[in-house]
DOMARKE-771025 format. One line per 4 residues: for each residue x, y, z of N, C-alpha, C. Coordinates in Angstrom, 2 decimals. Example, Ala and Ser with C-alpha at 12.3 -4.5 7.8 and 13.67 -1.06 7.14 Angstrom:
13.19/-5.69/7.80/12.30/-4.50/7.80/13.20/-3.30/7.80 | 12.85/-2.25/7.08/13.67/-1.06/7.14/12.90/0.03/7.87
This chain:
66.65/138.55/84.84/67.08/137.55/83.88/66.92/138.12/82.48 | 67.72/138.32/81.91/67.59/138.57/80.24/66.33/138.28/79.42 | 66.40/138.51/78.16/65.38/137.64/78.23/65.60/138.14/76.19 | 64.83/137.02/75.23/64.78/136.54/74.31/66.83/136.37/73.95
67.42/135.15/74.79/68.81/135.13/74.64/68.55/133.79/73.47 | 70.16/133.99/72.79/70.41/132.50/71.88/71.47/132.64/71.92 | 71.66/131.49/72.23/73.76/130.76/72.77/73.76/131.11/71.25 | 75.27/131.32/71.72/76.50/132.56/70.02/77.73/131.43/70.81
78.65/131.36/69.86/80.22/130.66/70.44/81.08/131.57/70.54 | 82.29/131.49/71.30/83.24/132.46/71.26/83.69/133.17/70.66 | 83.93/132.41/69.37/84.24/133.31/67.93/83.23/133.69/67.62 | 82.26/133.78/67.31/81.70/134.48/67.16/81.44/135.76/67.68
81.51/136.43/68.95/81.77/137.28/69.91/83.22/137.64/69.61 | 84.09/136.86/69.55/85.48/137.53/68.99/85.56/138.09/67.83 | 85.00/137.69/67.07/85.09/138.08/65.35/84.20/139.52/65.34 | 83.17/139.63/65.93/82.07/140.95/66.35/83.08/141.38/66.87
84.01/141.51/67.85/84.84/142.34/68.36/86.09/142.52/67.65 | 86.74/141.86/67.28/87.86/142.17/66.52/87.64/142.50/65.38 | 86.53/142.24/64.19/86.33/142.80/63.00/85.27/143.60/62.45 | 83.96/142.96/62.68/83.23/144.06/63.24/82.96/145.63/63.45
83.62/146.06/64.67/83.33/146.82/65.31/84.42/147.58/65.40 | 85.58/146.69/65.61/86.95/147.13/65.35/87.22/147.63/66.26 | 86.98/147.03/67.56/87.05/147.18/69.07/88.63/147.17/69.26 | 89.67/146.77/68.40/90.98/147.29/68.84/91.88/148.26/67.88
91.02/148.68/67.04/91.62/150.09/66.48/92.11/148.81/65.24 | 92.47/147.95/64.76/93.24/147.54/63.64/92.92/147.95/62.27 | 91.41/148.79/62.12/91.14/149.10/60.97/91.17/150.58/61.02 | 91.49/151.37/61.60/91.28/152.51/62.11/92.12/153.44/62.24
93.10/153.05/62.68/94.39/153.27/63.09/94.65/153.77/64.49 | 93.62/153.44/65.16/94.02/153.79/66.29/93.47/152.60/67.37 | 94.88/152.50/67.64/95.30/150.69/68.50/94.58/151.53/69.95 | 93.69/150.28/70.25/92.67/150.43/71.62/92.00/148.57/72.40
92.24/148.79/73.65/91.82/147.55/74.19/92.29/146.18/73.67 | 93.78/146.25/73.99/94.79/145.43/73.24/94.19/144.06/74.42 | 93.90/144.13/75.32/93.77/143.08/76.38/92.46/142.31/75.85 | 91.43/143.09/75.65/90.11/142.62/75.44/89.76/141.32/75.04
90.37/141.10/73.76/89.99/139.55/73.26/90.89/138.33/74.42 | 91.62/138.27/74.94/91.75/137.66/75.92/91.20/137.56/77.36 | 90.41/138.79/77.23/89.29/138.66/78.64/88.05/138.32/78.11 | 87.71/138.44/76.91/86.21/138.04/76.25/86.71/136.39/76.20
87.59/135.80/75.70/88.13/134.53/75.90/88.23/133.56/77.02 | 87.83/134.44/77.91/87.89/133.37/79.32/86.86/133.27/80.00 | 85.49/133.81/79.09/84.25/133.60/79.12/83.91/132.07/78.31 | 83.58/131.11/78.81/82.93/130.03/78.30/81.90/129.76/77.53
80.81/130.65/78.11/79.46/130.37/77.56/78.75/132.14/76.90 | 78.43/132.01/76.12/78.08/133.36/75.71/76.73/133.01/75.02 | 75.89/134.43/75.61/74.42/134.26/74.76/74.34/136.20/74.07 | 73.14/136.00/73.39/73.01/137.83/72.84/71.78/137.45/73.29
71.76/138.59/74.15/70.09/139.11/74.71/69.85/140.20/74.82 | 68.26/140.38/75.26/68.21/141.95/75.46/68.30/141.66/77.11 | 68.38/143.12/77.57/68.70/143.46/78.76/67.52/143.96/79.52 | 66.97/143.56/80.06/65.62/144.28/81.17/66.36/145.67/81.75
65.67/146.73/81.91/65.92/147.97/82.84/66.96/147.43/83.62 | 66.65/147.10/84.76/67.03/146.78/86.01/68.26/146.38/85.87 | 68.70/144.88/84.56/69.95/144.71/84.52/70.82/145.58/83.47 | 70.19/146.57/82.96/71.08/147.75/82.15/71.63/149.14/82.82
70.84/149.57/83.89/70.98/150.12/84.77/72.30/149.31/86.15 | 72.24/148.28/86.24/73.00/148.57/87.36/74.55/147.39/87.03 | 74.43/148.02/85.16/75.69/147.45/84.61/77.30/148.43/84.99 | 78.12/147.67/85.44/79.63/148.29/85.95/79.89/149.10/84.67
80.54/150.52/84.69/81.34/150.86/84.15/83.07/150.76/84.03 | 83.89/150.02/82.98/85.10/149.74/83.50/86.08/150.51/83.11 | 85.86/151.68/84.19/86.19/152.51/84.27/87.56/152.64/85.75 | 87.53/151.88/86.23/87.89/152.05/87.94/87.41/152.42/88.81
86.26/153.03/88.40/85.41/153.78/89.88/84.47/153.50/90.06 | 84.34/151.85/89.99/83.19/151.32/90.51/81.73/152.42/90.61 | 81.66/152.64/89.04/80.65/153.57/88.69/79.41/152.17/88.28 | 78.09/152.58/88.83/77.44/151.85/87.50/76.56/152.71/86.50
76.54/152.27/85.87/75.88/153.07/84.29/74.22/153.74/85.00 | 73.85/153.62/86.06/72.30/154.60/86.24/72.97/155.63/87.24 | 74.30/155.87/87.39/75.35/156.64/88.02/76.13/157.54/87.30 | 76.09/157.03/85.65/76.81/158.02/84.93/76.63/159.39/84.66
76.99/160.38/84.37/76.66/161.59/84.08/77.32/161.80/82.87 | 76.87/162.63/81.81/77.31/163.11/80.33/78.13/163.94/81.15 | 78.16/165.28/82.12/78.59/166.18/82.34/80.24/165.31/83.10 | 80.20/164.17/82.91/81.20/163.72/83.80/82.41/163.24/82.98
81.98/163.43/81.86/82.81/163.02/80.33/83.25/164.46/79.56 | 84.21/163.84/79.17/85.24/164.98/77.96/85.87/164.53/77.10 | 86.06/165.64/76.11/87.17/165.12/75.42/86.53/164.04/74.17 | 87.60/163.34/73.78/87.56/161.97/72.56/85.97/161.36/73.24
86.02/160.92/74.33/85.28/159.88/75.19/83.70/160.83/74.99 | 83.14/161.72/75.46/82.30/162.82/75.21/81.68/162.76/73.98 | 82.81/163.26/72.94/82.47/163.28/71.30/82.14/161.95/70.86 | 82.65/160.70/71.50/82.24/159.13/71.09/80.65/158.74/71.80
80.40/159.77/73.04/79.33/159.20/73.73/78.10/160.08/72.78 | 78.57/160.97/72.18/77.14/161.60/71.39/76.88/161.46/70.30 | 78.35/160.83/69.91/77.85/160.25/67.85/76.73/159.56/68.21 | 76.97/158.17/69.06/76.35/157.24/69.50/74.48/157.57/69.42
74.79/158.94/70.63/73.64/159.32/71.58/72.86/160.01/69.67 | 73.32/160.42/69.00/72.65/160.98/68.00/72.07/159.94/67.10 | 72.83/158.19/66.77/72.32/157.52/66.46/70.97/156.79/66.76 | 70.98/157.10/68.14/70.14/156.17/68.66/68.78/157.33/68.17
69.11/158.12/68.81/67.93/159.10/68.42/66.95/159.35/67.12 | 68.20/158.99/66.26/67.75/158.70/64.80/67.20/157.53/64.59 | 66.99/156.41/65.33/66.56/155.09/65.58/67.34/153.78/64.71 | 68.78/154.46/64.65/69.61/153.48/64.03/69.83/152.49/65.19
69.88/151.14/64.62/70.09/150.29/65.68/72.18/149.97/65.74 | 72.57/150.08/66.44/73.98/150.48/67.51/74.30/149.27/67.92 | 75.37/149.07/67.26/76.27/147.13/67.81/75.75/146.94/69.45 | 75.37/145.88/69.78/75.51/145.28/70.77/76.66/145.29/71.82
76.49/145.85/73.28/77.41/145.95/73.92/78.28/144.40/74.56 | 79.15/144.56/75.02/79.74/143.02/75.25/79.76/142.99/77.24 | 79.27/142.21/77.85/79.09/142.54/79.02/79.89/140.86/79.43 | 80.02/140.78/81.23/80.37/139.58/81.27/79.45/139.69/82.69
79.55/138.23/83.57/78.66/138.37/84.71/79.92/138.61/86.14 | 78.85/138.89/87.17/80.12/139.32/88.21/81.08/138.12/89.05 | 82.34/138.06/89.08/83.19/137.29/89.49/83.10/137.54/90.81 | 83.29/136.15/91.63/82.77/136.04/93.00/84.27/137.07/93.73
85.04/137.45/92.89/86.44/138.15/93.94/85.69/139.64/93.82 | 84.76/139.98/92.99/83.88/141.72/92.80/83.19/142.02/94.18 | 83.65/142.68/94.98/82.74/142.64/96.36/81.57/143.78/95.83 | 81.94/144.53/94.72/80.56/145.47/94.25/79.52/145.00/94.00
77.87/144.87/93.86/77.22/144.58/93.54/76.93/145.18/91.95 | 76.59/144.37/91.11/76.26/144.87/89.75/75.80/143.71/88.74 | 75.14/144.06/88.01/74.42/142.78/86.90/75.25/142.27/86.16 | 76.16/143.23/85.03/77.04/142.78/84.44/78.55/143.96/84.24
79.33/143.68/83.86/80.53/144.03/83.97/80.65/144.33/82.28 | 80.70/146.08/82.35/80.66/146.19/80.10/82.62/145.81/79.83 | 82.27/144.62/79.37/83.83/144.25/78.71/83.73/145.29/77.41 | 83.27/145.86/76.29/82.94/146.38/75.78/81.68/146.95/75.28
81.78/148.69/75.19/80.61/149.22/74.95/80.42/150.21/75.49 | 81.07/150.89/76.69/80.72/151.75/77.48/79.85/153.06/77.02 | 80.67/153.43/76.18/80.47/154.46/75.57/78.90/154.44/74.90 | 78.71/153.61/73.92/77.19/152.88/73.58/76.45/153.49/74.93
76.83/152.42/76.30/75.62/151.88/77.20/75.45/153.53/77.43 | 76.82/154.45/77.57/76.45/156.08/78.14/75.44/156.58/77.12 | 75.24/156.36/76.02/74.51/156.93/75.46/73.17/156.70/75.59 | 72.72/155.28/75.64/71.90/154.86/75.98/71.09/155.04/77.02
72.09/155.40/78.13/71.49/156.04/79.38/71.13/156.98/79.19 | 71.54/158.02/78.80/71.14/159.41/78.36/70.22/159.52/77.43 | 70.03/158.76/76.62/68.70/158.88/76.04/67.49/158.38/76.91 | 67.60/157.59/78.35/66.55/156.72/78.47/66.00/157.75/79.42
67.14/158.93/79.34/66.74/160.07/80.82/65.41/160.93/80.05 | 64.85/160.62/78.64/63.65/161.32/78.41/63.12/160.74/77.71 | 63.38/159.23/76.95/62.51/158.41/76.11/62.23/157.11/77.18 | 61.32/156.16/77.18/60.99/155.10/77.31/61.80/153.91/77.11
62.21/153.51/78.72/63.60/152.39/78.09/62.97/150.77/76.97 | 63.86/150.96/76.45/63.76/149.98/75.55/64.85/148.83/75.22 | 64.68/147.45/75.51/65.68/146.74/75.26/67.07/146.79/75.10 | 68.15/146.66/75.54/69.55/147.00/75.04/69.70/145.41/74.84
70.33/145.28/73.50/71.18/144.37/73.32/72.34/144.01/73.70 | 72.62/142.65/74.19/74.31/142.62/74.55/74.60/141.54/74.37 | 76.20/140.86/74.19/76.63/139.78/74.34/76.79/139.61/75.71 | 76.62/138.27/76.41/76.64/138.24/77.72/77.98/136.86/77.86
78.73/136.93/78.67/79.61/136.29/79.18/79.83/135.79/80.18 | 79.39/134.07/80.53/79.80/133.55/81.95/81.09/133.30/82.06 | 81.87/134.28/83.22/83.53/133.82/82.82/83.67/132.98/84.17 | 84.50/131.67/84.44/84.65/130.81/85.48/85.31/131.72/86.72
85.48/131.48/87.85/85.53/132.25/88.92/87.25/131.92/89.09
């Protein structure tokens, strides 16, 4: 179970994602996760919590390969995706605190087992993992999303 959560409203979680963070490239110039705010949208109830081990570890990567994040490997990344997972991985190290990932919970049609599903963040949670492979895990923040079945 999460734990120190406080109910946030939709927009609010939309506005963190669309302006924010700039989770679809509009400030950036490079257009990404055009779908997103309509799948963060069909989440009802949203809280920001931290994440216990257990449920940060056996968060989905949405990726297609029913990866979960205590499954990832750095060596398994390249490219743009690679260079995004180590800005990250260098922030954290520096003890900058790193936007909150956006997760949702698992839909009863998921026959995978997993805590939460990263609607956004992946890249973040990879880093995070990789740092936790020699520091002491410590809280991850996330928006959490109950989406109706």
């Amino acid at each position: 179970m999460p734990r120190n959560c406080h109910a946030v409203d939709k927009e609010t979680v939309l506005a963190f994602f669309t302006e924010e963070i700039d989770g679809m490239g509009q400030h950036d110039g490079h257009p990404r996760n055009q779908g997103t705010p309509t799948d963060l949208a069909l989440c009802n109830n949203w809280k920001l919590c931290e994440l216990t081990h257990e449920e940060f570890f056996n968060m989905l990567i949405p990726d297609g390969t029913n990866t979960l994040i205590e499954n990832k490997e750095l060596l398994s990344t390249e490219g743009e995706s690679k260079d995004t997972i180590l800005k990250w991985l260098d922030l954290i190290q520096k003890g900058v605190n790193i936007p909150p990932i956006i997760v949702r919970t698992r839909l009863e049609t998921e026959t995978i087992d997993f805590s939460f599903y990263i609607e956004d963040g992946a890249h973040r949670a990879i880093a995070y993992k990789v740092y936790f492979e020699e520091y002491e895990y410590l809280p991850v923040i996330a928006y959490i999303g109950v989406r109706n079945n």
